[in-house]
N, C-alpha and C positions, 0 to 999 in steps of 0.2 A: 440746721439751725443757723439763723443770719441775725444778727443785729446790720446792716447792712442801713445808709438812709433811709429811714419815713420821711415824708416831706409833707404830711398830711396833717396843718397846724388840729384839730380837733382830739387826732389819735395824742398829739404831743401833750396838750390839755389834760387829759386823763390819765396818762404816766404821770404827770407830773400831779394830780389831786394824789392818783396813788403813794406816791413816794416810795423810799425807799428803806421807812422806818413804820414800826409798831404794825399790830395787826389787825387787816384789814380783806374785807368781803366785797364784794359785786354782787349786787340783785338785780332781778329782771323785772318780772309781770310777777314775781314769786310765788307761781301755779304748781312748783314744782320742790319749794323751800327747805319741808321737811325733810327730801331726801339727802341722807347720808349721814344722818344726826344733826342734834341741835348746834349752832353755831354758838361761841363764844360770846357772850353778852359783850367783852371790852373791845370785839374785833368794832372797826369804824366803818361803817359801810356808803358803797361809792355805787353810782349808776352809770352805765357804759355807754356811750353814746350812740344815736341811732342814726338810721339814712341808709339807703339804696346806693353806693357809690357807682357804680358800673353796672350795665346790662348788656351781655351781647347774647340775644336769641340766637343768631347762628353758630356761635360755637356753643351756645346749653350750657353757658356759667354766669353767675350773680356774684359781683364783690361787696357784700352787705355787714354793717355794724349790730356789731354785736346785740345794741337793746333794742334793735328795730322788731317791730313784733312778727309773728308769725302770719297772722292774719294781713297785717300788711305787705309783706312780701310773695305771700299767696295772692294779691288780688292783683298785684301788680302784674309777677309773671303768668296770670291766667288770662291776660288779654293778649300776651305771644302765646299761648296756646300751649301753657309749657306748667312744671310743679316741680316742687322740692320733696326729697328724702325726709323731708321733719315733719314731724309730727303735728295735723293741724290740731290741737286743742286747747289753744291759748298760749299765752307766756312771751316770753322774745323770742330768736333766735339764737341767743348767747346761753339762756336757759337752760334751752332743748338738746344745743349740745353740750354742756355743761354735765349734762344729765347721761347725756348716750341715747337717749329713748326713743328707738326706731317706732316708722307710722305701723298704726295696727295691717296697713294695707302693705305688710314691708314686703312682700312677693311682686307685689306689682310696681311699686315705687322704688323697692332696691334699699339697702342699711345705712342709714345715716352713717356712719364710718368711710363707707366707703364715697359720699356724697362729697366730705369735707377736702377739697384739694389744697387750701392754704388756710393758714391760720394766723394772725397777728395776737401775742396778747402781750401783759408788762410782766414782767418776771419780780422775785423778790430782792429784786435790787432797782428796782425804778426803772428798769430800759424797756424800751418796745423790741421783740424779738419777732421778727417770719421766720416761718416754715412752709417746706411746701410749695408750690405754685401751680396755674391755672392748669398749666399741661406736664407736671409732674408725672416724671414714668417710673426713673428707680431712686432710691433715698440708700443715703447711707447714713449710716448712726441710725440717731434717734428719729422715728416717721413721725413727726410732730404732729402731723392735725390727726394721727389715729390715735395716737398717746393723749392727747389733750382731751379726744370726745370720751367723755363718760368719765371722766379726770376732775368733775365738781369744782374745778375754779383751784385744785388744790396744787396744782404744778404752775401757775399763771395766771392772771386776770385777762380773760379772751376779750379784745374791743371789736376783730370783725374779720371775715372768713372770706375766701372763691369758696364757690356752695355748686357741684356738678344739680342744671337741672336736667330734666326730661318730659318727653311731650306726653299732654291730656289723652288720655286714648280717646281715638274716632269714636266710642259706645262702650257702652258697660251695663251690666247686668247682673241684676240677684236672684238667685235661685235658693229654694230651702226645702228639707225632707223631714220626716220625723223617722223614717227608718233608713238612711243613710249611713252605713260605716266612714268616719271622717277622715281615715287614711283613704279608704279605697274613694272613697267622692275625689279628694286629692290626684289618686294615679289616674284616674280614670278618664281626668282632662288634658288636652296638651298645654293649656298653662293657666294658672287660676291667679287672679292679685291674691285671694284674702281665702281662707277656709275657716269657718271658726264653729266651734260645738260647745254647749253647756250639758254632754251628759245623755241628752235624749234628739233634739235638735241638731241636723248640719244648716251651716251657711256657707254659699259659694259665690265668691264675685269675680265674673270673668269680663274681660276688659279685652278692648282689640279692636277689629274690623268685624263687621257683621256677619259674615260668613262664618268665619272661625268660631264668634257666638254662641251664632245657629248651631252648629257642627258640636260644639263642646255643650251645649244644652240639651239637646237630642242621646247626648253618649249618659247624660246625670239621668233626665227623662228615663233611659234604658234602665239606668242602675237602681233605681228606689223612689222611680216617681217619684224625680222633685218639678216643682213648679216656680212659676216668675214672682218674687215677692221684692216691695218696697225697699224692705234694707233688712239687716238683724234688729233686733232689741240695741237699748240703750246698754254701754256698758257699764261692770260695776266700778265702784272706785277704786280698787287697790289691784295697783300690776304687779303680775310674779313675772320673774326671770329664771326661767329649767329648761333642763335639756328637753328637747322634742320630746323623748320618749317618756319622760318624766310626767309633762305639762299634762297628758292625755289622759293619765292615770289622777290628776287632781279633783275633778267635780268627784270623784267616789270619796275624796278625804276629808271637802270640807262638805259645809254648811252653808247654807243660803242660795246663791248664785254664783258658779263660776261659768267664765265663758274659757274657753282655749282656742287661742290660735293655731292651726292646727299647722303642722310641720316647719315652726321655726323656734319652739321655746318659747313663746310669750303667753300670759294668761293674766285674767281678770276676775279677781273676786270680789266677795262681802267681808273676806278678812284681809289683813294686813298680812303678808309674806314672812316668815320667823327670819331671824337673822339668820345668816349663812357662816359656818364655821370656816374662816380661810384656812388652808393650808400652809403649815408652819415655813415651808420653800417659796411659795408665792409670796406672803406677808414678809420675809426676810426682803426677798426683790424688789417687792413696793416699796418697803419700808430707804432702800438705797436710793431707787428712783426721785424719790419726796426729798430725802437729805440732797439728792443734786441742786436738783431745783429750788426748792426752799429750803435751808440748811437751818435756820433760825424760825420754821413752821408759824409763818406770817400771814400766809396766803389763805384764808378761808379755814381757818384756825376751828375745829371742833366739827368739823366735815369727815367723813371716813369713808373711801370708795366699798363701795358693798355691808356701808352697816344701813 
């Protein structure tokens, strides 16, 4: 953790609407608002500012503010032939990691967590604080930009990130079965971006060189006759967050439509996720963590990691 010089008059602007009194929120594109409970109606709410500050295609990192959208940061780095760990579905950038919310294609794009190499935000004293940086290897203390993603703005007001990208793959491809096992579709590849099943349907998207493809199409082909299809279905509205082995057993529980991603924990229903009961030792730990950082619970007042 650094309070170290910003020299960056726009980042200084935004600390300072922040300030260093009363309680106070950050919004984006608010695609994502609901999550973590209702906010405080008396918190004052501030907009983070946006802009692409840096690009270097060769080293594969973006230094980008926080309310820059997602969709604009996608269009930019898709003409070096390059994406990001975030989720494209709308919202900003400060949002999405606000949120945690890896892309549905996180096997192939990699976890947002791990994407976040620096982070700037205002603390609950009014100062701009870094963490992190472009080629960060070991941290000591506190790993700031891993602590902050999926943190809801409740440790800090995030104004803008180093964001690791990575290249467009040369081809990609959907494949789908209706009598495919969605683990074994999984092994059966030597590496898949996305796998996802609603229950009766597999979906497999393999990314790469064309060879590799070929080779990984030919082995699903073997396994249950799947064939080349457009994309999956649309997904539903509401994402759960379970463990792998969890996620797979879902479409038997609910109702309507779920889809599951298959071997990373993520899923998509027609219901809303039940709240999750913390653990009396974890919610002790949070609970210190939150008193460091916001001692007087200023920051995104009425937000709660995992409610």
């Amino acid at each position: 953790m650094s309070t170290l010089t910003v020299t960056d008059p726009v980042l200084h602007e935004f600390a300072a609407e922040v300030g260093a009194e009363g309680p106070v929120a950050v919004a984006g594109g608010r695609t994502r608002w609901a999550v973590g409970g209702a906010l405080d109606p008396d918190a004052r709410v501030v907009s983070a500012p946006a802009g692409i500050v840096a690009y270097s295609a060769p080293e594969m990192t973006v230094q980008v503010r926080a309310g820059t959208t997602v969709a604009e940061l996608a269009a930019e780095l898709s003409t070096h032939g390059q994406r990001t760990a975030l989720p494209e579905r709308g919202g900003t950038v400060g949002g999405a990691v606000a949120v945690g919310e890896n892309p549905v294609d996180v096997m192939g794009r990699g976890r947002l967590r791990d994407a976040v190499l620096q982070v700037r935000y205002v603390s609950a004293e009014g100062e701009l604080v870094t963490g992190g940086g472009p080629v960060v290897k070991n941290v000591t203390g506190y790993n700031l930009p891993k602590l902050m993603t999926g943190s809801l703005g409740t440790l800090g007001l995030m104004v803008e990130f180093v964001l690791r990208t990575n290249p467009v793959p040369a081809a990609s491809r959907w494949l789908s079965s209706a009598d495919a096992d969605p683990t074994a579709s999984l092994a059966t590849v030597h590496r898949a971006a996305d796998v996802r099943w609603d229950g009766v349907t597999t979906w497999v998207l393999l990314e790469g060189h064309g060879p590799d493809i070929e080779a990984d199409s030919a082995r699903l082909r073997d396994l249950a006759g799947f064939a080349e299809v457009d994309g999956p279905p649309p997904l539903p509205p509401h994402r759960w967050s379970l463990r792998p082995a969890d996620a797979l057993g879902l479409p038997a529980r609910t109702t309507g439509t779920t889809v599951v991603s298959v071997g990373v924990g993520l899923a998509w229903s027609d219901e809303a996720q039940p709240q999750r009961v913390v653990d009396a030792g974890v919610g002790a730990v949070a609970a210190r963590v939150k008193h460091s950082f916001d001692p007087t619970g200023r920051l995104n007042p009425g937000r709660r990691v995992g409610g």
